[in-house]
N, C-alpha and C positions, 0 to 999 in steps of 0.2 A: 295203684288201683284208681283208674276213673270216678268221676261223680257217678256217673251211668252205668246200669247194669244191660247187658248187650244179653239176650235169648235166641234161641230156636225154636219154630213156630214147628209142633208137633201137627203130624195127620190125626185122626181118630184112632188111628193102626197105631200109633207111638214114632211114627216113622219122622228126622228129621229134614225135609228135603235141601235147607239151603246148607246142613254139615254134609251131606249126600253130597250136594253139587261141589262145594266146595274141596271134600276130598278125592275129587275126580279132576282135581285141577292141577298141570304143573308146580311142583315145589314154589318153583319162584314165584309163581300167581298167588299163590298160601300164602307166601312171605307177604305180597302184597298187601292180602285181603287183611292179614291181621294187625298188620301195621294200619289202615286205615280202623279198624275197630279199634285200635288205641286212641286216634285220635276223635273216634266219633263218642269213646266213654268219658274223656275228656272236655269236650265243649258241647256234645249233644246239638241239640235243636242251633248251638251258633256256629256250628262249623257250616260250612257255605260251598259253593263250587270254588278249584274242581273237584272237592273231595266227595261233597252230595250232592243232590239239585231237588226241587220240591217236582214232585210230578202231577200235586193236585188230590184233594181230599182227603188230607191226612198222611197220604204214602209219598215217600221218597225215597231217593236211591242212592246208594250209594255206591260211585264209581271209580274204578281204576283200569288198569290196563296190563294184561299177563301175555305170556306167551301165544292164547289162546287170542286173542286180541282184545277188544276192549269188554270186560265183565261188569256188569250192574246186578248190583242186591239190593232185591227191593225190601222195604223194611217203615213203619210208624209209631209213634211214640206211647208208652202204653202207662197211664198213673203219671207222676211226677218224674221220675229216674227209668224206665222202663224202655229199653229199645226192641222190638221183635223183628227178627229177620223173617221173612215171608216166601222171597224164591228168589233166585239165580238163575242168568243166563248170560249166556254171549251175543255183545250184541253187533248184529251185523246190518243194522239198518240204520236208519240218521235219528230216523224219531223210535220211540222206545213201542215195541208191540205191543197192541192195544191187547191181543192175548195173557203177555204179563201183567198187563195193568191192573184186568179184569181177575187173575188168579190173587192177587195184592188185595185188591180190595175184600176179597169172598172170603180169602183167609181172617182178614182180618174183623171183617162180620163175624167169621165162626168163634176167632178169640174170645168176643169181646161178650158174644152168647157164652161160650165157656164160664164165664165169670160169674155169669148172671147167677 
């Protein structure tokens, strides 16, 4: 068991998108993806590229590479130990779509209202 505890960032529906995308992914992509949530419950905030990369105001990503080609989950740190995954995608462009980025952050506004 990690320091960190790794979540699923629910819709309002209960729905969760990045378990959604996730189980829409090649076995061996799975393999990947959970093999890097070990290490990100692990070191958190210190694990570094190429396992994450910061993409700017709080959201980062965490990436690997499956069959599907290369996958990013975007995800920010939430309390002290708290990691929330946000959404998934494949990415097929060089720089990261400013559409995900924009879904990462909105999500992560609604979290943090959630709380309020």
């Amino acid at each position: 068991m990690g320091k960190y505890n790794c979540v699923y960032y629910t819709t309002a529906t209960g729905r969760p998108p990045v378990e959604d995308f996730i189980e829409s992914l090649d076995e061996g992509s799975q393999d990947a993806f959970f093999y890097k949530i070990e290490l990100l419950k692990e070191y958190g905030p210190q694990l570094r590229r190429p396992h994450t990369d910061s993409i700017g105001e709080g959201i980062f990503e965490l990436r690997f590479t499956g069959k599907e080609g290369r996958i990013r989950i975007l995800f920010f740190f939430f309390e002290e130990n708290h990691i929330i995954f946000t959404n998934g995608f494949i990415k097929k462009t060089p720089k990261t779509p400013l559409k995900q980025i924009r879904l990462a952050r909105q999500r992560k506004k609604e979290y943090f209202g959630r709380r309020k």
